[in-house]
N, C-alpha and C positions, 0 to 999 in steps of 0.2 A: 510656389517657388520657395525654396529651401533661403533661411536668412543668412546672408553673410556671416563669413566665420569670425566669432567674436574672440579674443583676448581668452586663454588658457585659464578658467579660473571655475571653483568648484559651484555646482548650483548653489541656489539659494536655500536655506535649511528654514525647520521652525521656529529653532530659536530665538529668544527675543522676540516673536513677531506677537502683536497685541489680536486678541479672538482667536477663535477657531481656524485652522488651516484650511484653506479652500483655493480654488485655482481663481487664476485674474480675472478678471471680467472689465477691467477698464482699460486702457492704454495701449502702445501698437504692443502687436502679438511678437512674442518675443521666446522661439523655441528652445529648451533647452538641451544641455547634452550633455553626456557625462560629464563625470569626475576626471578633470587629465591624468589625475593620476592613475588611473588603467592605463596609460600607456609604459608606467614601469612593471605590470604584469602580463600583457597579451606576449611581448618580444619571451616573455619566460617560461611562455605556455607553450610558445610553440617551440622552443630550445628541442625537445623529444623528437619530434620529427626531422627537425635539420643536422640532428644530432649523428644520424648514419652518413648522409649523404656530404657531411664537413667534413668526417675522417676520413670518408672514401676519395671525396679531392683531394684532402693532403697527401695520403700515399701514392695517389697517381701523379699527386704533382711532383711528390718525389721530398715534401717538406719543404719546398724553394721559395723564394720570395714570391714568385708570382703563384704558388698554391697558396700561399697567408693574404695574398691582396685580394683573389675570389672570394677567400673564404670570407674577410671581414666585409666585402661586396654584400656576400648573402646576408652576413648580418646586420647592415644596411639597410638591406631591401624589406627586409622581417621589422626593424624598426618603421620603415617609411609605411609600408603597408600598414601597418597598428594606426601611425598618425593619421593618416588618410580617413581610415576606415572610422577612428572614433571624431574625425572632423567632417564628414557626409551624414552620421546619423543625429537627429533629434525626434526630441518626445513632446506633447505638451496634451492637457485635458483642454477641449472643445466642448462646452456647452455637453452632450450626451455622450462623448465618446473620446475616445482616450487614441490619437493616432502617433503611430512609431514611422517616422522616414527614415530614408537611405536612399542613396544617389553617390555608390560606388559605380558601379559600373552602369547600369541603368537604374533610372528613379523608380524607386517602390513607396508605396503607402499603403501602412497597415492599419487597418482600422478597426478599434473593438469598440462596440458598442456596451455603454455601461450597464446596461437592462443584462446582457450576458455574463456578467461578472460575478463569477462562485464563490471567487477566493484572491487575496492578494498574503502570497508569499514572499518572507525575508529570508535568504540565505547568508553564512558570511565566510566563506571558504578560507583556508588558512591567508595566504596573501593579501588577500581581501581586508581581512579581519588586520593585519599588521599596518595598512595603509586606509585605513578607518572607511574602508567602504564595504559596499553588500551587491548583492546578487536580488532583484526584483522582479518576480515572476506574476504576472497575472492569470490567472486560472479561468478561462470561460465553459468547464465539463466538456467538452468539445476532442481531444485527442490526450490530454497530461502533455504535449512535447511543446520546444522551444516556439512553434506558431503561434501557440496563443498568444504569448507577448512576452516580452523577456529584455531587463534592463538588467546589464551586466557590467555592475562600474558604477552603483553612484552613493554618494556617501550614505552614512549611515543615516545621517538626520535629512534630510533629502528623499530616502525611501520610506524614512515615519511619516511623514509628508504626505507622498505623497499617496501611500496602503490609506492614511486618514481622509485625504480626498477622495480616493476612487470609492472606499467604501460607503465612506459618508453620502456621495453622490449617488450611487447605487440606491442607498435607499432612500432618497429623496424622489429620486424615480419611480419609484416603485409605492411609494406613500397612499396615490390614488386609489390602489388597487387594496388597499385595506391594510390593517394593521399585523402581525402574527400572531396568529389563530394563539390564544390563549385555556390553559385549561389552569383548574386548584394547582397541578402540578408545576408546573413552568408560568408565571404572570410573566405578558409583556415587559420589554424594554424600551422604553424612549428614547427614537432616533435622535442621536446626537447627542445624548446625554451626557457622555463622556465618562458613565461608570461602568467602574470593573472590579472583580475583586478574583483572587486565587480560590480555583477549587481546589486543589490537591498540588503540591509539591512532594515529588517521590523524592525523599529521602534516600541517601547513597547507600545507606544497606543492604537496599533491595536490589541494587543492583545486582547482589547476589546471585537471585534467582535465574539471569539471563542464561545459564549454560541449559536451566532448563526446559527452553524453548525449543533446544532443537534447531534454531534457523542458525543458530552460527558456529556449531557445531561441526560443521564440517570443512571450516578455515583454515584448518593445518593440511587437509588433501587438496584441499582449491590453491594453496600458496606452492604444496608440493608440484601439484599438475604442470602449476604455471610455470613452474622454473625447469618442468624438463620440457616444454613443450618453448622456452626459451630457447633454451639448451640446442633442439633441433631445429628449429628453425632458422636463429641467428647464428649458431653456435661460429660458422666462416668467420661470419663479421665482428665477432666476440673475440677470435684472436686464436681459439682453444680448437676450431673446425668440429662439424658436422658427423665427421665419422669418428672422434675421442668420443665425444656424445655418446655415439652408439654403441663403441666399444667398450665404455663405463656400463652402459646399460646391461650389453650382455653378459660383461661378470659378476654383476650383479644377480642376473637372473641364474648363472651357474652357481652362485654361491644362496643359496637358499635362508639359510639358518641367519644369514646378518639382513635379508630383504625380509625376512620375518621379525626379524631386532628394529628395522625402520620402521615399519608398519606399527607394533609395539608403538614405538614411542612416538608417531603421530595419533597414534590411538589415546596415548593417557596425555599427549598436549589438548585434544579438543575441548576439554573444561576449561582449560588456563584459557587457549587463545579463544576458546568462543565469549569469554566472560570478559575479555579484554575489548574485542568487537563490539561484544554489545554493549561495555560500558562507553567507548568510546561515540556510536550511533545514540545512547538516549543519557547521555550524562545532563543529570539538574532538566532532568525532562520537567516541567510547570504547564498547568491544565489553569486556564483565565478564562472568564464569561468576562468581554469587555463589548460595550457597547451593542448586545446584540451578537455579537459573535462570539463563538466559542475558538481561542488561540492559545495552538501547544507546541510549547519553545522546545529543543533538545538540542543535545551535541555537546563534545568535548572540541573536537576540531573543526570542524564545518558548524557552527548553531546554526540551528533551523528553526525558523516560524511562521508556522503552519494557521490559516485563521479559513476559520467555518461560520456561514451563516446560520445562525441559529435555528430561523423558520424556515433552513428547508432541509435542516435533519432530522429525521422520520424516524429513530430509533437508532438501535446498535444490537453490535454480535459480543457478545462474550465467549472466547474460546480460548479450550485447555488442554493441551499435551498432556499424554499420560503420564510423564515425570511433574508435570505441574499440575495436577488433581491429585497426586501423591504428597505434595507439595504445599496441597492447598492455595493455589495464584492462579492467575488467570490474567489474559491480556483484550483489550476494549479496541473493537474501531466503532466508529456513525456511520450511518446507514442515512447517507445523502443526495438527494438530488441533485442530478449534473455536476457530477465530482468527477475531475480526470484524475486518474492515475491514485485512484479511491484504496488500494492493497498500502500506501506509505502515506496519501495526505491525510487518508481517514482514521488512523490512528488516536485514539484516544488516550490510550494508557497502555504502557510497558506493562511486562509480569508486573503483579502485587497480588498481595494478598486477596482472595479470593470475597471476603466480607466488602472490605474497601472497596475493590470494582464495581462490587452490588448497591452501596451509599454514593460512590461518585455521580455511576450515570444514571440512578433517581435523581441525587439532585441535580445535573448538568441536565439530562434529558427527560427525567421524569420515572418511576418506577411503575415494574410490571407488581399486581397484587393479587396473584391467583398461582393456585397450587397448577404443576403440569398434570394431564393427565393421559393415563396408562395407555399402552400400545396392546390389543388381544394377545392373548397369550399365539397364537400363531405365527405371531411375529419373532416370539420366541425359539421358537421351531427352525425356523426359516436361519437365523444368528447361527444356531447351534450346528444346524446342517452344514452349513457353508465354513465353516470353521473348524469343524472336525471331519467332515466326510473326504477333502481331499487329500490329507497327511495319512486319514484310515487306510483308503484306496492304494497308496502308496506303499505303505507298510504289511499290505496284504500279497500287493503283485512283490515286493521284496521277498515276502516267504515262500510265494508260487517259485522263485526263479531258484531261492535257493535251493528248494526241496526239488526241483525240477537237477537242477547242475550240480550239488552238491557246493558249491560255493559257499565258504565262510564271508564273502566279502559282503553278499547281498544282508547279512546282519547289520552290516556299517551301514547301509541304510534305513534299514525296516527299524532298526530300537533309537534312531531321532527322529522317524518319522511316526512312531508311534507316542515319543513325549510330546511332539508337536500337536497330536491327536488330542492327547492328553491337556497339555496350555489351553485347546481350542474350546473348550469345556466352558471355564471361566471368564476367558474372552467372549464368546457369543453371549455369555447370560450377562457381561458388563454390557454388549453393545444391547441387549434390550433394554436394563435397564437406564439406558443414554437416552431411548427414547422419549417422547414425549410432547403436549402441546396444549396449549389453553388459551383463553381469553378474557381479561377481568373487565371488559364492557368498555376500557380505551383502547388498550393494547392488545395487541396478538403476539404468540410468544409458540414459536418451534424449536426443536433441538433433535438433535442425532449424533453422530460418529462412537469412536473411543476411542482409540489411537489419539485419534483429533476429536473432541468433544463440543458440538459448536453450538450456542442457544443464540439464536437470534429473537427479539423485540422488534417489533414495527407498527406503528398507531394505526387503528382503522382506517384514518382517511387517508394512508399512504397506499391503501389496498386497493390496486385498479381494475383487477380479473382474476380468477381462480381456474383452475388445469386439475381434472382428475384424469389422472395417467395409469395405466395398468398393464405390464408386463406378462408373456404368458406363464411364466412361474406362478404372477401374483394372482391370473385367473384360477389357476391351480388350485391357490391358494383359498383365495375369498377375500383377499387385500386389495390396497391400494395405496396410490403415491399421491397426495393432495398437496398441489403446490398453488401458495399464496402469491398471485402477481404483485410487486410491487413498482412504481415510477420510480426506485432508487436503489442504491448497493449494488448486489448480484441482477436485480431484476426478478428474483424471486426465489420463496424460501419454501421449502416442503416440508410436509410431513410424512415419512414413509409408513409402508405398511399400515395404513389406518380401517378398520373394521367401513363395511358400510354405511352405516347408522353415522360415525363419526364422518367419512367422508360429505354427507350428506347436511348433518348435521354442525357441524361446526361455519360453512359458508353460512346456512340458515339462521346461524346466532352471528358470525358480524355481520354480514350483509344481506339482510331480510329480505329489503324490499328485491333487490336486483333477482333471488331467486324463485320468487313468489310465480312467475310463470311457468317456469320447471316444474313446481312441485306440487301446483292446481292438479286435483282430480286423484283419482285410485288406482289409476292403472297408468298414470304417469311414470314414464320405466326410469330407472335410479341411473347410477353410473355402471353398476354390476349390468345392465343389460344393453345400456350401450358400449362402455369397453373404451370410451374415445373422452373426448374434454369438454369443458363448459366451461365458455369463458364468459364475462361479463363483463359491462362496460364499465371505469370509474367514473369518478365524480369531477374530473381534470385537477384534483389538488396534488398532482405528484409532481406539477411547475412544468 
C-alpha cells in the first residue's frame, strides 16, 4: 500500500547527517518523493504541446471570455495533472533492491535489484539546476531508456545520497563474490572508503579542438533543416501558411547564385557553431576515480554525471578523425560491461591531446606495453585497390564516352575522377598503415580505419571467444578477419586482414589452453581450410 500523502516538503538530504549515508533500516517504512518543487517545472514542460492547441481555442472561440475560461481550464488541468502525478509516485531502498511506485491510474511497482546496478547517473537540466534539483537515473545495462529507473525532481543533495547508497550497496552485495581483480596496474579500492581524487580536468583550451571531431559539425544544416521542415509543416498555424513556405522555397531554387551564398555560409558557420555545441555538451568535463568508480562530470547547460564501476571496465577505445590525428587529439570511451547506452555514458575523455589520452587511461584503466604489429603486405594491396580502382574505372568509361560522342562534358568527369584516383593512392597506404594489433601478455590491443582511426584495449580476461571470418575476396587473397569476442563495448573487436600464421597465432598467445584442441596433431586444418569460425568458450569474467 502506497503511504498517505505527507505535507509538501523536500526529501531528507546528507547534510548534517553524522556517518555514512545509507538507507533506514529502523522505524516504520516511510516512502519518499520528490522534490515539490517539480511541480513548478512539469506545468512548463508541457507549455510546447498545449501551446497549438490554446491558440487554436482562442481563435475559434473568437478571443471571448468563454475561449480565455477553457483555455485557463486547460491550464488547470496541466497543473492538477503534475500535482497528482508527483503525489502517486515514491521511491525508497529495500534491503537489496531499490523500488519506484505509481498509482496514477493503475498501481505499478518497479523493481531493481541492486546486484543489476551499472551505474547511478546525476543530471541537472537548465530548470532543474535553477530550482536546486536534479534528474537521477539508474542504469542496470539492460536498455540505456527511462525503464531502468528514473528520478525526475529530486534535490540535489538527495540524489548525492542517494547515487552514495545505491552504489555503496551494490557493492556490499557483491563483496562475497570477491574483491576487483587486481593487477601492478590498477591496486584495488576499498569499498566504502570514501576516496577519490581527480584524474584529469580538461582545461577550456582544448575545447578548441571540438570542431575537429566532426560530430557537431554539421549543426548549422540540422538547425537549417529544421526550420524549413517547421516552416512546412506548421507553417498554417504559424500565421505565414504552408504555401508562402513553398513559395519562398521555390524562388529560392530559381534564384541559384544566393542558394549557393546560403550554403556558403552555413558551410564557414560549422566551426563556430560546432565549437559552440561541443563546448556547451563537454564544458569543465572532470574524469574522478571515487570510490571504486570511475565519474565524468560535463556540461555547460545540462551538467552531467556519469559514474562507472571500475571492476567491470575491461579496457577502452581510443579514436581519431582524420582532422584530429592531424591535430594530434584524440577522444577515449571504456569498454564496459552491461553499459546502456555505452556511445555517451562510456565516454571518457573529450578531444585532447593525443599523449594525455595515452597517460590518462594507463592510469585510470591501466596501459597497453607492446608495439602493434604489421598487417602482410597484401593487406596493402587490397587498401590500394579499393581506393583507387573505382575513381580509375570511372575516369576511364569518362574517356570511352567521350572519345565515343565526341563530348567535352564527359572531361568534367574523368579529370575529378582521375584526381580522386590519384588522393586514393595515399589514402590506401594510410589505411594500412592504421592497421595493426598486439598483446603485451595483460592486454590485447586492435586498430583499423582512417577516416575514423579506432585502437581499441581489452584485458585478456575480458576475451570470451574468438571468430575467424573470411570473405571471398579475402580467400582470394590468403587473408583474414580475426575478431576478439568480448563480454563488453561492441561485443567484439577485429583484426582485418591478418596473414594465417597471425590468425592462428595470436588466439594461441592469449588464450592457449582454450585452443590447444584445435591445433593437436599436423594435419590439424587451420582457418584457411575450414573458411568458417572458431569459437571458444570464456572464463564467465565478462559479469
Amino acid at each position: 500500500m502506497t503511504a498517505p500523502a505527507q505535507p509538501p516538503q523536500d526529501p531528507p538530504s546528507a547534510e548534517g547527517a553524522a556517518g555514512p549515508p545509507g538507507p533506514v533500516t529502523s522505524g516504520p517504512r516511510v516512502p519518499l518523493r520528490l522534490s515539490p518543487k517539480v511541480l513548478l517545472i512539469d506545468p512548463v514542460r508541457m507549455v510546447p504541446s498545449l501551446l497549438l492547441p490554446l491558440v487554436g481555442l482562442l481563435f475559434v472561440g473568437g478571443f471571448s471570455g468563454r475561449s480565455y475560461v477553457w483555455a485557463a481550464v486547460g491550464l488547470a488541468g496541466t497543473v492538477a495533472f503534475a500535482v497528482v502525478r508527483w503525489a502517486t509516485l515514491t521511491y525508497e531502498v529495500l534491503g537489496d533492491r531499490l523500488e519506484i511506485r505509481r498509482s496514477l491510474v493503475s498501481r505499478s511497482v518497479r523493481t531493481i535489484p541492486l546486484e543489476r546496478i551499472r551505474g547511478v547517473d546525476v543530471s541537472t537540466p537548465p530548470l532543474h539546476r535553477l530550482l536546486g534539483l536534479a534528474v537521477l537515473k539508474v542504469d542496470t545495462g539492460a536498455s540505456g531508456s527511462d525503464e531502468e529507473g528514473r528520478l525526475d525532481g529530486v534535490t540535489l543533495a538527495e540524489a548525492e545520497r542517494l547515487k552514495a547508497v545505491l552504489l555503496r550497496q551494490v557493492r556490499a552485495a557483491e563483496a562475497p563474490a570477491g574483491p576487483r581483480a587486481a593487477s601492478a596496474d590498477r591496486p584495488p579500492v576499498a569499498p566504502g572508503s570514501g576516496a577519490g581524487r581527480t584524474i584529469i580536468g580538461v582545461p577550456r583550451v582544448w575545447l578548441l579542438y571540438g570542431p575537429l571531431s566532426g560530430a557537431y559539425l554539421l549543426t548549422p544544416f540540422a538547425l537549417a533543416g529544421g526550420a524549413v521542415g517547421l516552416a512546412f509543416q506548421w507553417g498554417d498555424d504559424l500565421g505565414f501558411g504552408r504555401d508562402a513556405a513553398w513559395t519562398a522555397g521555390e524562388w529560392l531554387w530559381h534564384h541559384p547564385y544566393l542558394l549557393l551564398g546560403v550554403a556558403v555560409l552555413l558551410v564557414l558557420a560549422m566551426p563556430f557553431a560546432g565549437g559552440v555545441m561541443y563546448a556547451v555538451f563537454n564544458w569543465d568535463f572532470r574524469l574522478m576515480d571515487r570510490d571504486g568508480y570511475l565519474v565524468a562530470e560535463r556540461g555547460l547547460i545540462n551538467r552531467r554525471s556519469v559514474t562507472l564501476e571500475s571492476r567491470r571496465v575491461r579496457g577502452y577505445e581510443i579514436v581519431e578523425g582524420f582532422a584530429e590525428r592531424w591535430a594530434g587529439v584524440a577522444r577515449v570511451w571504456a569498454i564496459v560491461t552491461g553499459l546502456g547506452d555505452s556511445s555517451t555514458r562510456g565516454q571518457l575523455l573529450p578531444d585532447v591531446p593525443r599523449a594525455v589520452a595515452v597517460q590518462v587511461t594507463a592510469d585510470a584503466i591501466g596501459p597497453y606495453r607492446a608495439e602493434l604489429r604489421p598487417h602482410p603486405p597484401i593487406a596493402r594491396n587490397r587498401r590500394l585497390f579499393r581506393a583507387v580502382s573505382p575513381w580509375a574505372a570511372l575516369a576511364v568509361l569518362a574517356v570511352l564516352g567521350e572519345a565515343v560522342t565526341g563530348s567535352p562534358l564527359w572531361l568534367l568527369v574523368a579529370v575529378p575522377a582521375l584526381l580522386l584516383a590519384g588522393l586514393g593512392v595515399p589514402l590506401g597506404i594510410d589505411r594500412y598503415h592504421s592497421l595493426g594489433h598486439g598483446y603485451d601478455g595483460v592486454r590485447l590491443s586492435v586498430r583499423s580505419g582512417s577516416v575514423r582511426r579506432a585502437q581499441a584495449v581489452v584485458e585478456r580476461r575480458a576475451v570470451v571467444g574468438w571468430r575467424v571470418r573470411q570473405t571471398w575476396f579475402q580467400r582470394r587473397a590468403g587473408v583474414f578477419t580475426l575478431i576478439a569476442g568480448v563480454g563488453a563495448g561492441k561485443g567484439g573487436y577485429a583484426a582485418v586482414d591478418v596473414s594465417r600464421a597471425q590468425a592462428t597465432g595470436l588466439p594461441a598467445e592469449v588464450t592457449p589452453d582454450w585452443l590447444a584442441p584445435f591445433l593437436t596433431g599436423a594435419a590439424a586444418p587451420g582457418p584457411a581450410a575450414s573458411g568458417g569460425a572458431v569459437d571458444a568458450p570464456g572464463d564467465g569474467s565478462h559479469g
